[in-house]
Backbone as CSV, one residue per row, in Angstrom:
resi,resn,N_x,N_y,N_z,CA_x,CA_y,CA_z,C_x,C_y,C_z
1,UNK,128.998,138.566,115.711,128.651,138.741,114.329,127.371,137.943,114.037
2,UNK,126.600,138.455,113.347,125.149,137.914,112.831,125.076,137.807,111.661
3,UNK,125.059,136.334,110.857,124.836,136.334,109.421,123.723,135.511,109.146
4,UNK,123.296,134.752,108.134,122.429,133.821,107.358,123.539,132.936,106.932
5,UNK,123.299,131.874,107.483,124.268,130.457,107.186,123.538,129.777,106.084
6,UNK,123.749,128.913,105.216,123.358,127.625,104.115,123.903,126.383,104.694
7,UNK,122.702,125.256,105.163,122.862,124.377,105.640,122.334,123.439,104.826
8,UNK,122.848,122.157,104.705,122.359,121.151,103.762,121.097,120.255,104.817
9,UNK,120.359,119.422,104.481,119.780,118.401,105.439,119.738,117.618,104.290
10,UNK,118.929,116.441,105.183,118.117,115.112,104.451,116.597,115.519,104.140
11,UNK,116.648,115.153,103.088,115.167,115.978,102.509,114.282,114.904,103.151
12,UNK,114.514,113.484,103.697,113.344,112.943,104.218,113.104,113.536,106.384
13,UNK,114.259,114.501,106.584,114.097,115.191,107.703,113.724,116.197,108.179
14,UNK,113.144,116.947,107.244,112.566,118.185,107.270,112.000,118.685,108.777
15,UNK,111.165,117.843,108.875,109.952,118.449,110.228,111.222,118.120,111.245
16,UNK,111.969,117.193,111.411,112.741,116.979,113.025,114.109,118.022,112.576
17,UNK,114.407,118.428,111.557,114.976,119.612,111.818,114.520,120.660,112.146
18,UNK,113.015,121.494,111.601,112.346,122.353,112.080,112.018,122.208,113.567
19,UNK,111.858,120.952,113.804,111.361,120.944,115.517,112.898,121.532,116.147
20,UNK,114.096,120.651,115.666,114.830,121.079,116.226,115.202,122.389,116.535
21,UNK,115.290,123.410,115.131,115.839,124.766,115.638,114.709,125.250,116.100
22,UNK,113.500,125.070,116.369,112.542,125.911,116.984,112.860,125.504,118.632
23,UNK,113.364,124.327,118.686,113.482,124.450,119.931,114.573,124.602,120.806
24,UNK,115.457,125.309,119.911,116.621,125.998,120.174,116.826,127.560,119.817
25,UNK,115.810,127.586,119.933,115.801,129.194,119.105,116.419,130.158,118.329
26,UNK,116.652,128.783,116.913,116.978,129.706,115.680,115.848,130.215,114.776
27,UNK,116.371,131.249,114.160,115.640,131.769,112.973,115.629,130.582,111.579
28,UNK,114.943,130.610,110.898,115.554,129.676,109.559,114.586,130.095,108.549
29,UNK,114.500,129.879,107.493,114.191,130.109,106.148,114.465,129.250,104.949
30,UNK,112.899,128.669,104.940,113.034,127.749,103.645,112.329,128.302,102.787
31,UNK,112.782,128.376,101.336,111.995,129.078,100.741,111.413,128.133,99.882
32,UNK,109.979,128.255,99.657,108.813,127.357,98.870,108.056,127.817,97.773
33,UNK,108.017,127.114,96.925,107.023,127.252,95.708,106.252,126.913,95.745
34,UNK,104.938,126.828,94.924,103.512,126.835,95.195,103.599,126.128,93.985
35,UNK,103.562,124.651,93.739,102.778,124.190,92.559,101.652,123.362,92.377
36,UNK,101.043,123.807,91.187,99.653,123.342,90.857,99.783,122.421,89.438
37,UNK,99.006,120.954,89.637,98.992,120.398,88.865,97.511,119.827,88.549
38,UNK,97.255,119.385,87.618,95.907,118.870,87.273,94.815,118.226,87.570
39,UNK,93.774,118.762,88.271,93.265,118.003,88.926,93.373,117.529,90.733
40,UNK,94.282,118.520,91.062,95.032,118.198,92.528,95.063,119.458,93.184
41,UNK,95.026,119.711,94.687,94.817,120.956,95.523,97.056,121.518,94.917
42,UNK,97.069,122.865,95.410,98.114,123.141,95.198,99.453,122.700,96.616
43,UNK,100.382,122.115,96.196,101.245,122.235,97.045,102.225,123.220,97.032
44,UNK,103.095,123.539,98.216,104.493,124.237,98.840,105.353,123.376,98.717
45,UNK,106.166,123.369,98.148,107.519,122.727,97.812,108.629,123.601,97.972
46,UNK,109.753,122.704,98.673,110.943,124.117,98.648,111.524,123.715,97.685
47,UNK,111.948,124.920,97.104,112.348,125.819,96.199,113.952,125.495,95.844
48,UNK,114.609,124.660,97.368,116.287,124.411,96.964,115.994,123.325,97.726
49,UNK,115.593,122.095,97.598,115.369,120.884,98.166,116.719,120.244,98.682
50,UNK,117.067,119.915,100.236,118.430,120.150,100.813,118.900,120.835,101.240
51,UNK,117.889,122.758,101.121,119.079,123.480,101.813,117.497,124.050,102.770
52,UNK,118.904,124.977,103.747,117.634,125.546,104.574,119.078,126.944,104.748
53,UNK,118.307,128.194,105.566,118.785,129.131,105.456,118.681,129.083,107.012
54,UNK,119.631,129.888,107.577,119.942,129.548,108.995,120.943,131.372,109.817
55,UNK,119.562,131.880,110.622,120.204,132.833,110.971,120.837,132.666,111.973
56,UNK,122.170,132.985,112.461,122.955,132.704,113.791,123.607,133.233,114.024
57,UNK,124.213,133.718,115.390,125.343,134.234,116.118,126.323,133.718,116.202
58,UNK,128.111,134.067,116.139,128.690,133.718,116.337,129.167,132.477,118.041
59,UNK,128.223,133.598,118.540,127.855,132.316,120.025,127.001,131.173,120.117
60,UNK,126.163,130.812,119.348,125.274,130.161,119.109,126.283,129.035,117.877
61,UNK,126.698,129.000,117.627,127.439,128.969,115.975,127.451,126.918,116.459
62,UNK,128.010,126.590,117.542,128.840,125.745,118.142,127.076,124.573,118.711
63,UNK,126.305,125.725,118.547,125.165,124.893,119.143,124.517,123.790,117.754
64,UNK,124.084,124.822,116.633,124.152,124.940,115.479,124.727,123.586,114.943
65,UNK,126.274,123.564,115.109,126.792,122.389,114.421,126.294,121.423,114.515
66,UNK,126.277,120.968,115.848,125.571,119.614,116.419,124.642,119.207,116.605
67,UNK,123.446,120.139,115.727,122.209,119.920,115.837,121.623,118.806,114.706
68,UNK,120.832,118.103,115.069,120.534,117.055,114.356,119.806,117.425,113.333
């Protein structure tokens, strides 16, 4: 079975979770907003700060858990 999981993190872990599932070869999906404030270039901010979206296999599922 193949779904889109909702996973929580530590919002100060962002990048060593991304390293992580890239180097386990999951799919994931954070979704980001674009804000602009005064005087300042625009940033990407996600959009549900804490979550990340997580595509996986039921075989994979077990790898997933224990990932840092």
């Amino acid at each position: 079975m193949k779904d889109w999981l909702v996973a929580t993190y530590k919002i100060n872990k962002l990048k060593t979770l991304e390293e992580n599932l890239k180097n386990q070869e999951f799919k994931y999906f954070i979704p980001k907003i674009r804000t602009i404030k005064l005087n300042s270039l625009p940033k990407d901010k996600p959009l549900f700060p804490g979550y990340i979206f997580i595509f996986c296999t039921s075989d994979k599922y077990q790898k997933l858990k224990y990932t840092i």
